[in-house]
Structure formats: C-alpha cells, structure tokens
C-alpha positions in Angstrom: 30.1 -45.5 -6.4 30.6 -44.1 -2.9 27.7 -44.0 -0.5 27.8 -41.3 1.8 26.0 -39.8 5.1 25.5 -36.1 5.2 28.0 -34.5 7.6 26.8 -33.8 11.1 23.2 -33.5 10.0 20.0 -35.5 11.6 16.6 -36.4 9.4 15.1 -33.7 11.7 17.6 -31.5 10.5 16.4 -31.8 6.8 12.8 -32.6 7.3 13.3 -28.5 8.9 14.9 -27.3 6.0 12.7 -28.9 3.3 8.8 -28.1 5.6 9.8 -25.1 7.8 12.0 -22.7 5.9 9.4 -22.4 3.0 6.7 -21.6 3.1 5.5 -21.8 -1.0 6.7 -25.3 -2.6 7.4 -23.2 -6.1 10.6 -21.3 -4.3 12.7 -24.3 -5.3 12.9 -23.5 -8.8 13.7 -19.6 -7.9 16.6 -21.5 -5.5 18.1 -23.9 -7.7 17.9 -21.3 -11.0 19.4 -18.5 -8.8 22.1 -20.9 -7.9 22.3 -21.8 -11.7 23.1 -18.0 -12.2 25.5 -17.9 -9.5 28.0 -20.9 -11.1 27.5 -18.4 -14.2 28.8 -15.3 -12.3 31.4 -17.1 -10.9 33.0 -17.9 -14.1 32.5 -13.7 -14.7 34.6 -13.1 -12.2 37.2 -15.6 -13.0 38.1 -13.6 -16.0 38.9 -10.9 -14.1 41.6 -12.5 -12.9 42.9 -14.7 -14.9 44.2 -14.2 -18.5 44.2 -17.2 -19.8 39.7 -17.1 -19.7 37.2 -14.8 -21.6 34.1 -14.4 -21.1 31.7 -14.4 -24.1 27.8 -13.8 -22.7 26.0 -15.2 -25.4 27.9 -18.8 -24.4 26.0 -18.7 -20.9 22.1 -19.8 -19.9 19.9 -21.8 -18.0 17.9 -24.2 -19.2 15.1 -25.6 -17.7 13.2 -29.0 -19.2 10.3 -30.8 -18.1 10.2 -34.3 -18.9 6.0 -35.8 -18.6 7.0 -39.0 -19.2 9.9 -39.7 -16.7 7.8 -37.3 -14.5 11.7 -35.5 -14.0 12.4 -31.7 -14.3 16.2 -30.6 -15.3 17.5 -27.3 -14.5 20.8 -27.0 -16.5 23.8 -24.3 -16.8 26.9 -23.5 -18.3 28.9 -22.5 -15.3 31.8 -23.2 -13.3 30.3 -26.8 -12.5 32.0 -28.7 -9.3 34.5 -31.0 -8.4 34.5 -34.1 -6.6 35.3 -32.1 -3.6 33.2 -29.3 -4.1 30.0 -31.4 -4.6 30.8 -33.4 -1.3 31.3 -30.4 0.6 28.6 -27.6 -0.6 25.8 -30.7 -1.1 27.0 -32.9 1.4 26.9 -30.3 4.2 23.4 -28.8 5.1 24.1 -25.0 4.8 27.2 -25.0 3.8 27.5 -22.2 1.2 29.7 -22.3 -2.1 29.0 -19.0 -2.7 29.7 -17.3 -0.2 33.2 -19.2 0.3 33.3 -17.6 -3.3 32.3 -14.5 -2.0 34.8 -14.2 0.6 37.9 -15.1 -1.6 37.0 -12.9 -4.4 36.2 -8.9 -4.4 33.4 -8.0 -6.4 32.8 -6.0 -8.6 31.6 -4.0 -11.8 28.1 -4.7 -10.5 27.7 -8.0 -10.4 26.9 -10.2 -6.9 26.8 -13.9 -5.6 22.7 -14.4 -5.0 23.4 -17.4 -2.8 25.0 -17.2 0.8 23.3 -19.8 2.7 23.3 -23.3 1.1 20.0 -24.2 1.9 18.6 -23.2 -1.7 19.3 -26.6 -2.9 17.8 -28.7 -0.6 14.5 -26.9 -1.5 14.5 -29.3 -4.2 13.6 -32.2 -1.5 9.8 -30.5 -1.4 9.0 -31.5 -4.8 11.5 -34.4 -5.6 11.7 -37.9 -4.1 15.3 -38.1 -5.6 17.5 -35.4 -6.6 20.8 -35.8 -9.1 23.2 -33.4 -10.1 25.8 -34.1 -12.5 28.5 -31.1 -12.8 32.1 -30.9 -14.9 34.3 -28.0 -13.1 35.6 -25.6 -14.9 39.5 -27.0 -15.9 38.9 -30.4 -14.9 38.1 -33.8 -17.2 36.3 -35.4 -14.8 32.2 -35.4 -14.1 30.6 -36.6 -11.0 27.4 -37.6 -10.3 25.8 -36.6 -6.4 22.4 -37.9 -6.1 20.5 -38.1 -2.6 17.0 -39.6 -2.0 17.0 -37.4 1.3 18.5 -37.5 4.8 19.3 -40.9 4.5 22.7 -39.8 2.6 24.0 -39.7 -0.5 25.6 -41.2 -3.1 28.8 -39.8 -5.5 30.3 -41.2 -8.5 32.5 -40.3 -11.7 30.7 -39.9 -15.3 30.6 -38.8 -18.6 29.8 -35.2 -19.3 31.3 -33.5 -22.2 30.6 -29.5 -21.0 31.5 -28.0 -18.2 28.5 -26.9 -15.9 25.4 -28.3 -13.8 22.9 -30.5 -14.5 19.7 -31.2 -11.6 17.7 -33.8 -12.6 14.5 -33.7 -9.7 12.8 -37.3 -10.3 9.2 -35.6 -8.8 7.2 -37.0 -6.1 4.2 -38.6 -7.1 0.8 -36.5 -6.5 -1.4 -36.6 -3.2 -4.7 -35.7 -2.2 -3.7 -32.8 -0.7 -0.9 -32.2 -3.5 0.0 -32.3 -6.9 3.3 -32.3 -8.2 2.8 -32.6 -12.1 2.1 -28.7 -12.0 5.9 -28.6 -11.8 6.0 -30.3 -15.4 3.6 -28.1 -17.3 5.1 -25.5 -19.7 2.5 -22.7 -18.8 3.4 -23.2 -14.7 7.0 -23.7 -14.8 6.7 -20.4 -17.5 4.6 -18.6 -14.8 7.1 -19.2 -12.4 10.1 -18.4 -13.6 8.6 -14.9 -15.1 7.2 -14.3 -11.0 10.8 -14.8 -9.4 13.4 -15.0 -12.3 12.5 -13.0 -14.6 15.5 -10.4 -13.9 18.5 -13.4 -13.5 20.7 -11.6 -16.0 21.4 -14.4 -17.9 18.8 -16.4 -20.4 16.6 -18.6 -19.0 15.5 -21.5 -22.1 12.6 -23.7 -22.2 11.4 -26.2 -25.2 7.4 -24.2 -25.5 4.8 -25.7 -27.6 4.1 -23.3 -30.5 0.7 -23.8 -32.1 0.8 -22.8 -36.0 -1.0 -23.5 -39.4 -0.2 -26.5 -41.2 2.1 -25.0 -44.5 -0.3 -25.2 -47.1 -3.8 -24.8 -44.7 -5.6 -22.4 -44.0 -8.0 -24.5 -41.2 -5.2 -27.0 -39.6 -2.7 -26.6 -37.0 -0.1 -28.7 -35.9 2.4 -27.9 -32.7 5.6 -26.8 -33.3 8.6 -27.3 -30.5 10.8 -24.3 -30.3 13.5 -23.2 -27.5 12.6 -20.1 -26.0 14.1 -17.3 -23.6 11.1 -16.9 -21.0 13.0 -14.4 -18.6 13.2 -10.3 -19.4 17.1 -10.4 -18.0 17.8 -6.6 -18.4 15.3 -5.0 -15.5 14.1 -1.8 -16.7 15.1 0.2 -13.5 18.9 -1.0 -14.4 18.7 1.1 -17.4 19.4 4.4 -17.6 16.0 7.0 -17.3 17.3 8.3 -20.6 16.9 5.6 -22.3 12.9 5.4 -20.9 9.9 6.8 -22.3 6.6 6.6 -20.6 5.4 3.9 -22.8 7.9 1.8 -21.2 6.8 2.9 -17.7 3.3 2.2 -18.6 4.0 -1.3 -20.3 5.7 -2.6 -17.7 3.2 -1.4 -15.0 0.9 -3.5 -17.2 3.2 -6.2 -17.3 3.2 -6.5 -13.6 -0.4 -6.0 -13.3 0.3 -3.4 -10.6 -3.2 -2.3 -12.1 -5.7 -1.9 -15.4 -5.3 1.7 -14.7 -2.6 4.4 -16.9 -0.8 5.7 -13.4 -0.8 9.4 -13.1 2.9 9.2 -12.5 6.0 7.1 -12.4 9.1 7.7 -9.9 12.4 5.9 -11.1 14.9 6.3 -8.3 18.6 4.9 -8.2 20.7 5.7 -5.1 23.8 4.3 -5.0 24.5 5.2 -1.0 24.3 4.0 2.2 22.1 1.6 1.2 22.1 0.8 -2.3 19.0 0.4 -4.1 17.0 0.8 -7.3 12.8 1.3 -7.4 10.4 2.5 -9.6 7.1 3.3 -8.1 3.8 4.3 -9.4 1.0 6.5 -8.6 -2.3 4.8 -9.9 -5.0 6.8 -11.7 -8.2 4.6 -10.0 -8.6 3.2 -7.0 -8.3 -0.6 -6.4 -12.2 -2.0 -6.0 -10.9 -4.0 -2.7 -9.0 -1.1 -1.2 -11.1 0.2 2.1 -11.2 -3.6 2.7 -9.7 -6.0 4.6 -8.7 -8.4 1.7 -6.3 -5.0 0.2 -2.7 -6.0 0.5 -0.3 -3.3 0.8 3.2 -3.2 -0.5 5.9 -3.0 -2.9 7.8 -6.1 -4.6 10.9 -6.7 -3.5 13.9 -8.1 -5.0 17.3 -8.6 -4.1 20.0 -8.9 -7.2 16.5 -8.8 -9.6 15.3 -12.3 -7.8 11.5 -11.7 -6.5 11.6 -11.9 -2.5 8.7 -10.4 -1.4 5.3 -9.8 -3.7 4.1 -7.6 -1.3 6.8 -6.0 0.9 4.5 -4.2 3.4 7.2 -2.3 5.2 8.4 -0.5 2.2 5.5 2.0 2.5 3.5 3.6 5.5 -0.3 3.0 5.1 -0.8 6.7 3.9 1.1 6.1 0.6 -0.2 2.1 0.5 -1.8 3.3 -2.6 1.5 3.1 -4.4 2.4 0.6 -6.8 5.8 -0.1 -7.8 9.3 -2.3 -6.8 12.3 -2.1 -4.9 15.9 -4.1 -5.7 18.9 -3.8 -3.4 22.5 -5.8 -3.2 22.5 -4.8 0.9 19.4 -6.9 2.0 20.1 -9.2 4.9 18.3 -12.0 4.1 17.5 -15.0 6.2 18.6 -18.4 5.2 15.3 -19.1 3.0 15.2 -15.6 1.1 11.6 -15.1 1.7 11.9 -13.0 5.1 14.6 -10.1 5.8 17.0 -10.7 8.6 17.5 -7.4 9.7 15.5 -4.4 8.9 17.9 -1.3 9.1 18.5 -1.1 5.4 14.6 -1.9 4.9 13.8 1.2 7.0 16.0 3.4 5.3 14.8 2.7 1.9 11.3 2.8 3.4 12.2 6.2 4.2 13.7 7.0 1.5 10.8 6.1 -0.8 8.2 8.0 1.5 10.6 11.6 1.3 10.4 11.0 -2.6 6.6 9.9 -2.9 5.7 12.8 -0.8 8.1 15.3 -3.0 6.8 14.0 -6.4 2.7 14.9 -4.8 4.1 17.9 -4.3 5.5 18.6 -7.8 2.0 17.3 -9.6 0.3 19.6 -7.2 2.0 22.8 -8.2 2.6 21.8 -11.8 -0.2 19.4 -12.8 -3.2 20.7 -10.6 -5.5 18.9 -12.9 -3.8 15.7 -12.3 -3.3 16.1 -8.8 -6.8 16.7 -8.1 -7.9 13.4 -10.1 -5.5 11.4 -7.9 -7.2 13.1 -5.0 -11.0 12.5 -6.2 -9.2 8.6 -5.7 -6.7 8.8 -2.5 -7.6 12.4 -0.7 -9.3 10.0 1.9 -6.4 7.6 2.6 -3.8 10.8 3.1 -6.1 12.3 5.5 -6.7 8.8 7.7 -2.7 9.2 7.4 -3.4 12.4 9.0 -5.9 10.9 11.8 -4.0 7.8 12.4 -1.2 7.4 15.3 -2.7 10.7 16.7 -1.3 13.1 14.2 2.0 11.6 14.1 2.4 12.0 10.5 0.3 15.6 9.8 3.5 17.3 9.4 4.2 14.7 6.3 0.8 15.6 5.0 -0.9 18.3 5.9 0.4 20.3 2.8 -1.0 17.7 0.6 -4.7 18.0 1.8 -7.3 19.5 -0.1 -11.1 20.8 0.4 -13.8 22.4 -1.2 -13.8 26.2 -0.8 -17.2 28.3 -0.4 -15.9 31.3 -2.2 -13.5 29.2 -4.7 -16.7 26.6 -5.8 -13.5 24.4 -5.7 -10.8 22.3 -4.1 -7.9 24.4 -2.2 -5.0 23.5 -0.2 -4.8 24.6 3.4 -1.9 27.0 2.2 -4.1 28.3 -0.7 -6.8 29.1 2.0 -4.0 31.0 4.5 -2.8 33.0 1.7 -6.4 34.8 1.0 -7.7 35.0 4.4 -8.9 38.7 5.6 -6.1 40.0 7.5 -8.5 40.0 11.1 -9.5 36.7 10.3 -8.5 34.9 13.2 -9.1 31.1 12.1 -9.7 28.3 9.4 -13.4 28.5 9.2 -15.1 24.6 8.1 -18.9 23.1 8.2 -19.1 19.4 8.4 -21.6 17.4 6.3 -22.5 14.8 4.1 -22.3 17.4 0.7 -21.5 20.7 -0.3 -25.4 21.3 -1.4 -26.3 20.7 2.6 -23.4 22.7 3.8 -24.5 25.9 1.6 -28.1 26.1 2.8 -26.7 25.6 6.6 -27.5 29.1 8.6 -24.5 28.9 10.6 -22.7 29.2 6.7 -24.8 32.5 6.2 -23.3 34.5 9.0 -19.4 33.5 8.5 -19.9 33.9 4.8 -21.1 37.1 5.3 -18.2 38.2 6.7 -16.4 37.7 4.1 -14.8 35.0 5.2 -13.9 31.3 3.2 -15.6 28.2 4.7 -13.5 25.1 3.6 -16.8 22.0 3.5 -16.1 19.2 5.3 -17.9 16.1 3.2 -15.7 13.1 4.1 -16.6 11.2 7.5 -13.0 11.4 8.2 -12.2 14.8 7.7 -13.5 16.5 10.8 -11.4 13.9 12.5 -8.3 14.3 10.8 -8.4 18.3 11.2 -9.0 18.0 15.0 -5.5 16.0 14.7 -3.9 18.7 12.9 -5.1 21.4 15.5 -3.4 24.3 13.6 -2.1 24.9 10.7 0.8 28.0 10.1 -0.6 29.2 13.2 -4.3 29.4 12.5 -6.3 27.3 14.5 -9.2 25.3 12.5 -13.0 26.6 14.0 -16.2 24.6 13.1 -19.2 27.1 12.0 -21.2 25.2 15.0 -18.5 26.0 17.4 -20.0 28.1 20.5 -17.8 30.7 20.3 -16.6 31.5 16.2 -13.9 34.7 16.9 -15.8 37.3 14.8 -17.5 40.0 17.1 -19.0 42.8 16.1 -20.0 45.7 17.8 -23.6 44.8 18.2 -21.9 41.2 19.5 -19.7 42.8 21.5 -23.0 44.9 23.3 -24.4 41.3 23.6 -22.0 39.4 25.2 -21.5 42.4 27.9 -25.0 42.8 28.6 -26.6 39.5 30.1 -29.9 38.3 28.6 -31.5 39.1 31.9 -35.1 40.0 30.0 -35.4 36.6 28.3 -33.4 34.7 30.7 -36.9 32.6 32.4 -37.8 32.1 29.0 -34.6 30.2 28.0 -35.2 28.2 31.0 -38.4 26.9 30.6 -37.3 26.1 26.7 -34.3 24.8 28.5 -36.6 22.6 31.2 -38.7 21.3 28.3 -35.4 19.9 26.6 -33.7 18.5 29.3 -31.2 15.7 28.2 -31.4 16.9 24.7 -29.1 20.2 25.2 -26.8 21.7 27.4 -28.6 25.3 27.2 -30.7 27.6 25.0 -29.2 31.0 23.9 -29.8 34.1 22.0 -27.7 33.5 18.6 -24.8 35.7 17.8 -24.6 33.7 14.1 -28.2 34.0 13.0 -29.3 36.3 10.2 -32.2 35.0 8.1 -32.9 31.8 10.1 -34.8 31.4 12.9 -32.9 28.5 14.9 -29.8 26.4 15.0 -27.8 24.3 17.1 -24.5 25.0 18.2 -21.9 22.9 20.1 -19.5 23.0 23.1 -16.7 20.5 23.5 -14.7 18.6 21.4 -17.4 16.7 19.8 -19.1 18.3 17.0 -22.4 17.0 15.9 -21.4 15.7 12.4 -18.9 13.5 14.7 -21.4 12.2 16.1 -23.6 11.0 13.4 -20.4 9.2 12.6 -19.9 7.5 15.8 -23.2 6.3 16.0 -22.6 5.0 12.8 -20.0 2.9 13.4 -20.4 -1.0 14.6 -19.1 -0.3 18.2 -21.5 2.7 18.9 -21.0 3.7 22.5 -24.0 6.7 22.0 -21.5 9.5 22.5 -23.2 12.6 22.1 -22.5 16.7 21.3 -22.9 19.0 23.9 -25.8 21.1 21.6 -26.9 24.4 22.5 -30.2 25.6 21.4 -29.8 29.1 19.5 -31.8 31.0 18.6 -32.8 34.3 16.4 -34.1 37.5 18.2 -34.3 39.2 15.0 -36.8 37.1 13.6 -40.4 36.8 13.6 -40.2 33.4 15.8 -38.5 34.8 18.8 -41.4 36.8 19.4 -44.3 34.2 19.0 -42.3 32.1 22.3 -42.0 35.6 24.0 -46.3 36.1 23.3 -46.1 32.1 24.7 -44.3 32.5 27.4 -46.2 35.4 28.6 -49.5 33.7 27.9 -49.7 30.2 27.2 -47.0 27.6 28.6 -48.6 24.9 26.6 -48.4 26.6 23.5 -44.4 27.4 24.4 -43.7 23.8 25.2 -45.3 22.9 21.5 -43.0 25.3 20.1 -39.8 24.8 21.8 -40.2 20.9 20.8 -41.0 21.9 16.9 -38.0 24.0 17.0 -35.7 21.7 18.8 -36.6 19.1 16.1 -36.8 22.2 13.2 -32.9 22.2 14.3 -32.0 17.9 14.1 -33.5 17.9 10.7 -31.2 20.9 8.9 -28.7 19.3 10.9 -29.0 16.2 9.3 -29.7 14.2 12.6 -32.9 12.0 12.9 -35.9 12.9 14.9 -36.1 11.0 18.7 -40.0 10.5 18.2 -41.2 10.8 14.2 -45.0 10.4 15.4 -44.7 13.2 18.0 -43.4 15.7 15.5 -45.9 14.7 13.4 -48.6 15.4 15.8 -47.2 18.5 16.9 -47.3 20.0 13.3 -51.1 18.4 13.4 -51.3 20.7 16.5 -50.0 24.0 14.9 -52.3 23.6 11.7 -55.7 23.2 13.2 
C-alpha cells in the first residue's frame, strides 16, 4: 500500500474547497452521482469508436446505499472505472478534471455531454465524510485499486479485488455535532429527497434498497416491511420529449410535481431552441397568486439545470420582475459554470435565454389575450398589478414591452379594455385617453368631473389600483394620444359656451374668488368658475403633475414626505349655490367665509380625502341648520 501526498496542494487549499465553494452540504451527493453518470457516458462514447464495444443501456445505473450501522453511504456505477494512473492523477490532484481531459480528446455527440469539468465535485464528499474510499476496475483492465484519503493529509492507493468494471465511494460519515447532523445523509426519505431535487433528470437509473410497508400474506391488520430496489430518479425530462408526444395532463402533473404551485396554470410554454445558445424550458403561467407574493419573503425565479442536473432552485436572472410571476425551468449544455456548479461563471448565454424567455412570455399573453379573453382577464384579476409596476419601474423603461398588455375598466364598456381597444372607439375629435383615479369604480361613477366627460360622449378608463395612475404618467402616450385625468385643469373639450368663457375674463366675480381664495389660503392654489360642472355644485381640480389620488397614496406610504396637489377650487355658476356666495358676498362676509369652508370640505369628502378639522365641519353644519 502506497501512501501518498496530494500534488502541489496545501490543507488550506482543501479546507477551501470542502467550506467555501459550497455553500449546501447536500451538493455532494449531486457531485459525486453526476460524476457517477459521467464514467457512464464515457463508456457511450467509447462505442462510438470502437467496434469491438456495445453499449446495452439497461446494463448501466447508479446505485446509492446507506449503511445505519457502519454509519457509511456508497454511491456505485457501472462505468468506465479507473486505473492506477487515472485515480492518482484525477483524485490525487485538487481540480484536476477527468472529464474534461475526456472532453477534449473525444468530439461529442448525438446529444450527450460530460457534466463534470472541474474536478472539485469529488472532494465535496470531504463535508460530510471523515474518510472517503473509492474502489474502481477500468474498463479493459484486471486490476482494481483502492484510493482512500482521510483529507489533506494525503492519500493512500492500493491493488484489490473487484470483479466489475466501475466505481465504488464508500463515504465513512462524520459523526454528528451540535450544530450538525450527519445521519440525515443515511435516511432513505432524505437521501430520496435529494436525489429527486438535483438528479432526478441523470439519464441513467438511479437505485436505492426502500423500505416497502405491506400486509402480512394472510392478514388483514399486520404489516411487515419489505426491502425492494427501486429507481428514484424520473431520467427522461419531459422538456427532452417531443411536444407531440405531450398532453396538458402531463404539463399539469409535472407542474404539480415540482410544486411550482397548488394552482391548474392558465398556460404552459414548452420551448426548444437549438441556436446560439442551446436550451430547453418549459414555463408556466399560474392561475392564483402566490399568498407571499407582494412580500419580501417572494422568491423569484426559474430552476435551472445544466445537462438535467438542478443548479439553481431559483435562477432570478432568468426573468425580469414583471413576468416574476412565472413558474417554470430552463436546461442548457452552454452554461459556464464556476468550479462548484451552483453559481454561473459568465452571464452572456444567461442573458440571452433571459431574453429569449421574456420575447416568448410576452408573445404567448398576447395570444391568450386575443384568443382566450376570458382567460386572460382571470390571469389579470391575479398579475394586472405586477405588469403595470413593470410599467412604473426603471422610469418606463420597459412600457413598450407592456403597455399592449394593460387593461382597465371602461365607463361605456362596464368592463375591462385594452388601451388599443379604447383608441380604436374613440370619437374622431377626441383628443386624449380620458381616466378618473380612485379607490372603486362605484366612487369614480358618482365623481362630477365623470358627468361632464361622459357626456361628451367620451370613454373614461377608471383608475382603481394605487399604482395605476403612476404607471400611466410613465407611459405618457399611447399611439399618439396623450392620457388626461378628469381633474386635470385643462381637459381638451371646449365648447362654444367654453370657448366664450375662457375669452372673456371673470372680471364680475373676480373679488369674490378672492376672498373664497383668502379664506383658503394654503389649501388651494385658486378658485375658478368650472368649465366641467353640470349638475354639481363644486369640485376640485388640479394643476401639475401630481393628481390628488397620488397623493392620498403618498401620504400613505411609510416615508410620507406630505407632498401635496396643486387643487383648484371650482366651482358651478349654473347652480343654485353660486348664487347664495354671490347674495354673501354682497351682504354678509361672515356668512361667505362659512360657506366657502363647507364647500372646500363638500369637495375633500367626494374626493375621498379626509377633513383638516372634523369638529369644525361639524360645527359649521351646526351653524347652517339653526
């Protein structure tokens, strides 16, 4: 028996490899079964060249066996095994990489890929195992050796018996801490768990001995456990199959197998590109919304694999946060990973699938919009919110991606339309996108602002969402329409009466206005006659960019900074009110202070917004009545 050092490798060195490259202790049975698979391919492609092998699939697996007693854990194969040589220089040289020496001297093929490049994989085994053996028979040779390494202290290496050709690890575990416990990595339902989380796509059959719990033959109360061998792993990934061979039962059952959600998804996307960038995903579009998802404990992201070995459970980058809604999984040969396969190297290829998958999210919306309106609008009724903070976000940077995907509630429709839905009916002087902002469509209906535009025949799209008044201001325009609030100052539809109005200055009730004006100084920026009002005897109107359902929002929010609407105090000549201030003015000041303040107030409320001083208003009414 030879007693070795490792080649040009410290303590530090390894201590690195086994506590810093990892950061979950359960990625050394992904590493060492993905190698398992990899002496298996290598075999494959063998037979490719030479004659003289075949290559019979059912002959080929992994095995994995947990021993309680020993406290050991085996992971054995049937693949092209190592010699003497082999074992001394992939094991006994930290990241030094069999595979992809294999890799380099052999062009692959027919779909098939080395997983392994790095060499590190193995020495993953050092975070669960105090001492790790592996016994391998090459492939052609009659002698078995035996490497086995209590850690950076060296190794040992030794001829033995082995009848089959292939690898045998034998991981003699560590014994448990306070902090840890290492007999997880003996019991059936975790090692199970495991396997199905990372391996569950290796292409060849993963076995386990599983404790089977029947009725004694002849009973019909007792049970007794049965030992059987069992294949945990799926191996044939359903996006490798062919969409013709799919039906949506298979979508939907494995959507529940990955407990992407306890919803049925509105749609699945299968996509196979076999490009630039090669790649295979299926993605889903859930029917309900995730409980946690406005929160900060919602987790964005796609899984990803590379070569159907589980990288990433939640590949962030795959999708912007306007489509984090989507469910779903990404595999692709071209990753660059880096030496621990949980992190990419480089993120070109990510950002080209990324984009990829965004073009074809956004395209199949599209198609359930047009031919599944039902559908679409029950996925909107769940994620209409998130698309239009997609809108908001990065200061409109993305409204061209979405804006055709947006919906609200028409006034003349009683439902929801698309912006483009909304163009296409407009008057032909219409000159903008008419909205009212609010916290429901009941509210919006009884505004008086609504009663003038509506009118006019024109369609008021209700803003009810907190966000959508932001997100529109982002959008600015929309096929050359700009978007006007109902509140707005000045709302484009002048008629001749209007027109007389705004050429003619209110010289007559200009003193009036003032004093109304005085009497609510600091709570608007002016008091006008109203070019809006019909039936109503007041409103308020703004000027600026903030609107005054904005800023019940704002001063919603935990870091209020009290920004305020410019409001304007309008109101109605045409009603009966306008000439009680006129008779006040005229003849009682006190009386026209009492009634500007009622009306100011009048004006917060159907607004929505609260009253400065409750018990004022109160007395004030108190003040009217007697």
């Amino acid at each position: 028996m030879e007693t070795k050092q490792f080649k040009a490798e410290s303590k530090r060195l390894l201590d690195m490899m086994i506590n810093s490259i990892y950061t979950h202790r359960e990625i050394f049975l992904r590493e060492l079964i993905s190698n398992a698979s990899d002496a298996i391919d290598k075999i494959y492609y063998k037979t490719l060249t030479d004659d003289s092998l075949s290559f019979d699939q059912d002959n080929y697996f992994i095995k994995v066996v947990a021993d309680k007693e020993n406290r050991t854990l085996k992971i054995i194969d049937t693949g092209i095994g190592m010699t003497k040589d082999e074992l001394e220089t992939n094991l006994g040289t930290i990241a030094k990489s069999g595979s992809l020496a294999f890799k380099k001297e052999n062009e692959l093929k027919d779909g098939y890929d080395i997983i392994g490049q790095f060499g590190v994989g193995f020495y993953a085994a050092f975070m669960v195992a105090d001492v790790v053996t592996v016994i391998s028979k090459a492939l052609g040779s009659d002698e078995a050796y035996k490497w086995e390494s209590e850690g950076a202290e060296g190794y040992t290496l030794e001829m033995v018996e082995k009848d089959s050709v292939g690898t045998e690890i034998i991981l003699k575990l560590k014994e448990n801490t306070e902090d840890e416990s290492y007999d997880e990595y003996l019991e059936e339902y975790r090692l199970k768990s495991i396997i199905k989380k990372y391996s569950d796509f290796i292409r060849y059959p993963i076995k386990m001995e599983v404790t089977d719990r029947r009725l004694k033959e002849g009973s019909e109360s007792e049970y007794e456990d049965y030992q059987e061998e069992q294949i945990i792993n799926s191996m044939v990934p359903i996006w490798r199959k062919n969409k013709s061979e799919l039906t949506d039962e298979d979508y939907q059952n494995f959507y529940a197998e990955k407990r992407y959600g306890f919803d049925k998804p509105i749609k699945h996307i299968h996509i196979s590109v076999d490009g630039t960038v090669r790649y295979n995903a299926i993605l889903y579009i859930p029917e309900k919304i995730p409980f946690d998802y406005y929160s900060k404990e919602f987790e964005k992201g796609l899984e990803l694999y590379s070569n159907g070995v589980l990288i990433m459970d939640k590949c962030a980058d795959l999708l912007p946060d306007y489509f984090s809604f989507v469910k779903g999984m990404v595999d692709s040969e071209d990753l660059s990973l880096n030496i621990s396969r949980e992190m990419l190297q480089h993120d070109r290829q990510l950002k080209l699938i990324a984009k990829n998958i965004s073009k074809k999210i956004k395209s199949e919306l599209q198609s359930i919009l047009k031919n599944e309106r039902e559908k679409y609008e029950e996925f909107y009724q769940s994620f209409g919110r998130q698309l239009k903070y997609g809108v908001y976000s990065d200061f409109g940077a993305n409204k061209e991606v979405l804006q055709d995907l947006l919906m609200f509630y028409s006034s003349k429709e009683k439902k929801l339309v698309t912006l483009d839905e909304y163009i296409s009916r407009m008057p032909e002087e219409q000159k903008y996108i008419y909205y009212a902002a609010g916290d429901s469509i009941e509210r919006l209906e009884k505004l008086p602002q609504t009663e003038f535009v509506s009118e006019k025949g024109y369609d008021i799209l209700f803003f009810t969402d907190d966000i959508d008044e932001f997100a529109i201001k982002m959008v600015m325009t929309y096929k050359e329409k700009e978007f006007k609030s109902i509140s707005s100052g000045d709302l484009g539809i002048e008629g001749e009466e209007s027109k007389e109005d705004s050429e003619t200055p209110d010289n007559e009730n200009q003193e009036l206005f003032d004093f109304m004006k005085k009497t609510l100084a600091g709570k608007v920026k002016d008091v006008r006659i109203s070019k809006r009002l019909k039936s109503h005897p007041v409103c308020l109107a703004t000027e600026g960019e903030i609107s005054i359902e904005m800023e019940k929002i704002l001063a919603a929010m935990p870091d209020n900074q009290n920004i305020k609407a410019e409001k304007v105090l309008e109101i109605n000549k045409n009603h009966e009110v306008f000439q009680s201030l006129k008779e006040a003015f005229e003849n009682d000041k006190e009386k026209l202070d009492l009634y500007t303040k009622l009306l100011f107030n009048q004006a917060l409320l159907i607004e929505g917004l609260p009253i400065q001083d409750p018990v004022e208003f109160t007395n004030d009414i108190c003040k009217i009545m007697v």
